[in-house]
C-alpha positions as CSV (number, residue, x, y, z in Angstrom):
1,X,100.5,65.1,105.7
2,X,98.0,67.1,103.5
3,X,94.9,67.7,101.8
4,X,93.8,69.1,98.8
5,X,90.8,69.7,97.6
6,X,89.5,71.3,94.2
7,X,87.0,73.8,92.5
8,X,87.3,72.9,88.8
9,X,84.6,76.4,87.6
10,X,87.2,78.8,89.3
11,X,90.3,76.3,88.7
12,X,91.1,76.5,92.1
13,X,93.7,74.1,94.7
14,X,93.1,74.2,98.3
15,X,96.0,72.5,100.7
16,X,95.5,71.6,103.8
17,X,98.8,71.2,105.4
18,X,99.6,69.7,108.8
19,X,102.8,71.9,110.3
20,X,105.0,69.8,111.4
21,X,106.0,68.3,107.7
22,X,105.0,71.7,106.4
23,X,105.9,74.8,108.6
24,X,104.6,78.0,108.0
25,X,107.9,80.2,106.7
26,X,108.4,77.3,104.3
27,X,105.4,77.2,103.0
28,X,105.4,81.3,102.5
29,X,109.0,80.9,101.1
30,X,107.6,78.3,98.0
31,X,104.5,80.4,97.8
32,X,107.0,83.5,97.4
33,X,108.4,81.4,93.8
34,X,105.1,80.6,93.0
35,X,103.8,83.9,92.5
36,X,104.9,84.6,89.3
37,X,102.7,81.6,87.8
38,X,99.9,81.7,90.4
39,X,97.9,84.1,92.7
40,X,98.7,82.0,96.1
41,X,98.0,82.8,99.9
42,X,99.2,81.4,103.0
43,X,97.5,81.5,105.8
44,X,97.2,79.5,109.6
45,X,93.9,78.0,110.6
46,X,93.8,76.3,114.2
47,X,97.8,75.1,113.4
48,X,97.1,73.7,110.2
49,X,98.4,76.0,107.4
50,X,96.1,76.7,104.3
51,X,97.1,77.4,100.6
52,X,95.0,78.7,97.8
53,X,96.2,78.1,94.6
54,X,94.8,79.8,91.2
55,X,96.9,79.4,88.0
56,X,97.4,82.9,86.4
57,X,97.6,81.0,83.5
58,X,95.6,78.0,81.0
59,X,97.0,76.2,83.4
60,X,95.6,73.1,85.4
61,X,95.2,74.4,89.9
62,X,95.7,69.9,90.3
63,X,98.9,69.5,89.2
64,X,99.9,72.7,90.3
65,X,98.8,72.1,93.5
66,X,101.0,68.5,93.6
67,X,104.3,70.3,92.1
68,X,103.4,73.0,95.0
69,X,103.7,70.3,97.6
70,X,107.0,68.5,95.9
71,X,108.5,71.7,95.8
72,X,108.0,72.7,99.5
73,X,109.2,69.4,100.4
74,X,111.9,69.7,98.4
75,X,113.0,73.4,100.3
76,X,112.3,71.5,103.4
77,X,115.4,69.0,102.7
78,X,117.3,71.7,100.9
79,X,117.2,74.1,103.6
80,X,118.1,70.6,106.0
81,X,114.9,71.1,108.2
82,X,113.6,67.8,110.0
83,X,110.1,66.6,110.4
């Protein structure tokens, strides 16, 4: 369902999300509420979609990174999308 991988020196999440639990406009529309608290970008690589997550803040890219994925989810049933 998804990867994520870490650089603790630049406190830094990578995701690694497979499309068809995580399509692409979902994932820009959390990335669009996680802006304020984080630089993030979206972007598709060979039909996988990518996020890079930095916290703005003294704030911790891991459980960021987790809430991140939650909170797509989350949109994904709210929004009544079906994997």
């Amino acid at each position: 369902m998804y990867q994520i991988t870490f650089d603790s020196e630049k406190n830094l999440a990578t995701i690694d999300l497979n499309r068809f639990f995580y399509p692409l406009h979902l994932v820009q529309q959390a990335a669009s509420k996680f802006n304020n608290i984080a630089e993030v970008s979206v972007r598709e690589v060979q039909g996988r979609v990518i996020v890079s997550l930095a916290p703005k803040e003294d704030k911790e890219a891991e459980p960021m990174a987790l809430h991140f994925c939650n909170f797509a989810l989350g949109l994904k049933r709210e929004l009544g999308e079906h994997a």
